[in-house]
ROSE-4610 file (N, C-alpha, C; in Angstrom, 1 decimal, always signed):
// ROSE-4610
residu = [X/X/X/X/X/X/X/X/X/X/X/X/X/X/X/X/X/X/X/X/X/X/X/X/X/X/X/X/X/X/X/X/X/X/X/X/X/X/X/X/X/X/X/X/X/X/X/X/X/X/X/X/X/X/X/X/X/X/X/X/X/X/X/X/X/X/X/X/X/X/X/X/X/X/X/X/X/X/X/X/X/X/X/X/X/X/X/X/X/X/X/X/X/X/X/X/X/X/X/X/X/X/X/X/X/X/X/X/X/X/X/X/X/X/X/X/X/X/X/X/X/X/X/X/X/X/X/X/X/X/X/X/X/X/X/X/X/X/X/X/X/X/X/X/X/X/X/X/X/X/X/X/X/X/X/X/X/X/X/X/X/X/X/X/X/X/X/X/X/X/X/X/X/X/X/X/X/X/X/X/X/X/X/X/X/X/X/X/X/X/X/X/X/X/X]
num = [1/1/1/2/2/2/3/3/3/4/4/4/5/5/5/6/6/6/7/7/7/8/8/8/9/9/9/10/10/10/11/11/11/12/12/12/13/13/13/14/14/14/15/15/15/16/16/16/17/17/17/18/18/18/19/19/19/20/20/20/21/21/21/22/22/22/23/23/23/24/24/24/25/25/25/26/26/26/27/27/27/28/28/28/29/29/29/30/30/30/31/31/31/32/32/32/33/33/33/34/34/34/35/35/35/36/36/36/37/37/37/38/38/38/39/39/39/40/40/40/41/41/41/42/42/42/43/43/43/44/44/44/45/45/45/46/46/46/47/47/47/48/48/48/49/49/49/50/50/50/51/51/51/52/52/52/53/53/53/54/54/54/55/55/55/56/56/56/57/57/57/58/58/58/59/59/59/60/60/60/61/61/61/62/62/62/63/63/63/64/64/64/65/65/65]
x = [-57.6/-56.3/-55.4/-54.3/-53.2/-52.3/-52.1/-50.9/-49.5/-48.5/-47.6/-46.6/-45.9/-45.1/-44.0/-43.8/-43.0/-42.2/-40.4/-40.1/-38.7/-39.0/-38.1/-36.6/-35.4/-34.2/-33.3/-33.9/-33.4/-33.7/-34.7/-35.4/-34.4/-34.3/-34.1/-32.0/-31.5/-30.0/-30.1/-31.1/-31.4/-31.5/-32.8/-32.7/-31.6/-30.7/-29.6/-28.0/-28.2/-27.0/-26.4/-26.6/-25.7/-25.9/-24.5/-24.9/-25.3/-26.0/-26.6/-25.7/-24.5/-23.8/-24.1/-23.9/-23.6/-24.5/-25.7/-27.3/-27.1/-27.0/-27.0/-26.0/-24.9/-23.7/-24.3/-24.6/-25.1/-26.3/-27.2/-28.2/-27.5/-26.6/-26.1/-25.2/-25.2/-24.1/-25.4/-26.4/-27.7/-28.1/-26.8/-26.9/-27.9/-28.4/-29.9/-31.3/-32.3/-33.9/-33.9/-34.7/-35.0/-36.1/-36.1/-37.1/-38.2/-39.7/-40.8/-40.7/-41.3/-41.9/-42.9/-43.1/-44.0/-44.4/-43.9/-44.3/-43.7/-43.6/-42.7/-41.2/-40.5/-39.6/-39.5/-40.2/-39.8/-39.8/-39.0/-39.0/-39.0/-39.4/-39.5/-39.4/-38.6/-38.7/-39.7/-40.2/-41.5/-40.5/-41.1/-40.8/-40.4/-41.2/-41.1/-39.7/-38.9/-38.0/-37.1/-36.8/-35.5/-35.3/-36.5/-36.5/-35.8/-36.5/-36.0/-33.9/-33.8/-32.5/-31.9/-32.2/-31.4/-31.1/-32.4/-32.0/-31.3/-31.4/-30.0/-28.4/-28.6/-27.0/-26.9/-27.9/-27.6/-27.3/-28.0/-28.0/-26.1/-25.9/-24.7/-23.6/-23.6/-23.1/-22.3/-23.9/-23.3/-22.6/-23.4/-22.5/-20.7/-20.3/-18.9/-17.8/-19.2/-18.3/-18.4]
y = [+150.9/+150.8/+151.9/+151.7/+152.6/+152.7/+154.1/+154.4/+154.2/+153.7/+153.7/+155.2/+155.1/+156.4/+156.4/+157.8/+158.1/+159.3/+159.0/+159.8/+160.6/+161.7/+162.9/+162.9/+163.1/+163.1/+163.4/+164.5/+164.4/+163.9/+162.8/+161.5/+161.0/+160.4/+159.3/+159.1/+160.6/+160.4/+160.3/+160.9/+160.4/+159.2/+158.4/+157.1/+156.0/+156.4/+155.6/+156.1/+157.0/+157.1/+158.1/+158.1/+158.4/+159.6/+160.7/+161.7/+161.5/+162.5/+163.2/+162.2/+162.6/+162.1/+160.9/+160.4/+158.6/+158.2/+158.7/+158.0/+157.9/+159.5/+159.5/+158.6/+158.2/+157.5/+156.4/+155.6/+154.6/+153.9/+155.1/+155.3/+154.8/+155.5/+155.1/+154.0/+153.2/+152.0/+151.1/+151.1/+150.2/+149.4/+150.2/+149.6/+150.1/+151.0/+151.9/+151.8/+151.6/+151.8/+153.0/+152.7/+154.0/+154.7/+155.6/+157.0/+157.0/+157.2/+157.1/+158.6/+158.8/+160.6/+160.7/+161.9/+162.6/+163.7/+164.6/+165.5/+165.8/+167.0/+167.5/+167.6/+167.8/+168.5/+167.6/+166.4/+166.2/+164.5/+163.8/+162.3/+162.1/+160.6/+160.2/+158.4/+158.3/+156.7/+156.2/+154.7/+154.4/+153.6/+153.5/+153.0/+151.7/+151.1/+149.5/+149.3/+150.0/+150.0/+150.2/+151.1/+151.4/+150.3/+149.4/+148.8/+147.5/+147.2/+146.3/+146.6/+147.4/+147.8/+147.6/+148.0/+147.8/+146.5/+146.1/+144.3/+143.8/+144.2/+143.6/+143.8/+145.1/+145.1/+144.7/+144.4/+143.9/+142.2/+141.8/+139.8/+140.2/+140.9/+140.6/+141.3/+142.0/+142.2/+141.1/+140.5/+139.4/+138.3/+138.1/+137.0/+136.9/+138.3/+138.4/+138.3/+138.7/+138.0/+136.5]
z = [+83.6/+83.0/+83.6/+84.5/+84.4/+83.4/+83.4/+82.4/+83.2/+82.4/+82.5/+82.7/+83.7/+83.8/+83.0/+82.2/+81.1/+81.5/+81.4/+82.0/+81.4/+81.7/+80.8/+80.9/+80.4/+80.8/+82.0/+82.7/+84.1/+85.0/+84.8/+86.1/+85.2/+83.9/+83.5/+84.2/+83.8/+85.0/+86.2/+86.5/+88.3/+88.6/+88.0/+88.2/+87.4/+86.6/+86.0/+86.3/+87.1/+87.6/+86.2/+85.6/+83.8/+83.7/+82.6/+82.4/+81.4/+81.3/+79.6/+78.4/+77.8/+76.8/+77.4/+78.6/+78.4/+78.0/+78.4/+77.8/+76.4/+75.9/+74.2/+73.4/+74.3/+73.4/+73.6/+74.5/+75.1/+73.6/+74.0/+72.9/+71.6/+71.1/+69.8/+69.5/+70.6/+71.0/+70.8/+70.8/+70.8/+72.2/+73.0/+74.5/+75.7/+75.3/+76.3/+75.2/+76.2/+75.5/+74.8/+73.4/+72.7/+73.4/+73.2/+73.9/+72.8/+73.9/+72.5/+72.5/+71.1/+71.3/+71.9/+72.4/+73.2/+72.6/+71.5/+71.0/+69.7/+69.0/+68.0/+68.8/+70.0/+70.4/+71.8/+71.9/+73.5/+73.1/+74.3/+73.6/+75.8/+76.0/+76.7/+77.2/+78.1/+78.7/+79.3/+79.1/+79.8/+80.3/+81.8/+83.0/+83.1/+82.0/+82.4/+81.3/+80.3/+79.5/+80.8/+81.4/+82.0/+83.5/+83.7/+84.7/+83.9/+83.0/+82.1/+81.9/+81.2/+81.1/+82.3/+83.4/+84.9/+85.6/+85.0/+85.1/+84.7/+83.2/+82.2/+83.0/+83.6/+83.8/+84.3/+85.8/+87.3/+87.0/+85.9/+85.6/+85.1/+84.5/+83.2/+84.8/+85.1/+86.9/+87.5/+87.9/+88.3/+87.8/+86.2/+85.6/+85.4/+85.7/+85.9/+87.1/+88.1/+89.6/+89.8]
């Protein structure tokens, strides 16, 4: 069994292009994947959520051109 890669906030703007607040507003717009915890103090994205998410935009993208 591989684990899935889980990933901290400054991948998660690297690979979404987004700053910081956009995530978090995003987040509270119900428009971005919730982050699982990882600790008392640290939260993280699993991989297959934000690929998922990227899809969404890329289908709804296109459905506008």
């Amino acid at each position: 069994m591989t684990l899935e890669p889980i990933y901290r906030l400054p991948k998660v703007m690297e690979l979404t292009g987004l700053s910081r607040s956009s995530i978090y507003l995003a987040l509270s717009n119900g428009t971005f994947p919730k982050p699982i915890k990882l600790g008392q103090r640290s939260i993280g994205w699993p991989e297959s959520l934000l690929i998922q998410w990227k899809e969404e935009r890329e289908e709804k993208s296109n459905e506008n051109t």
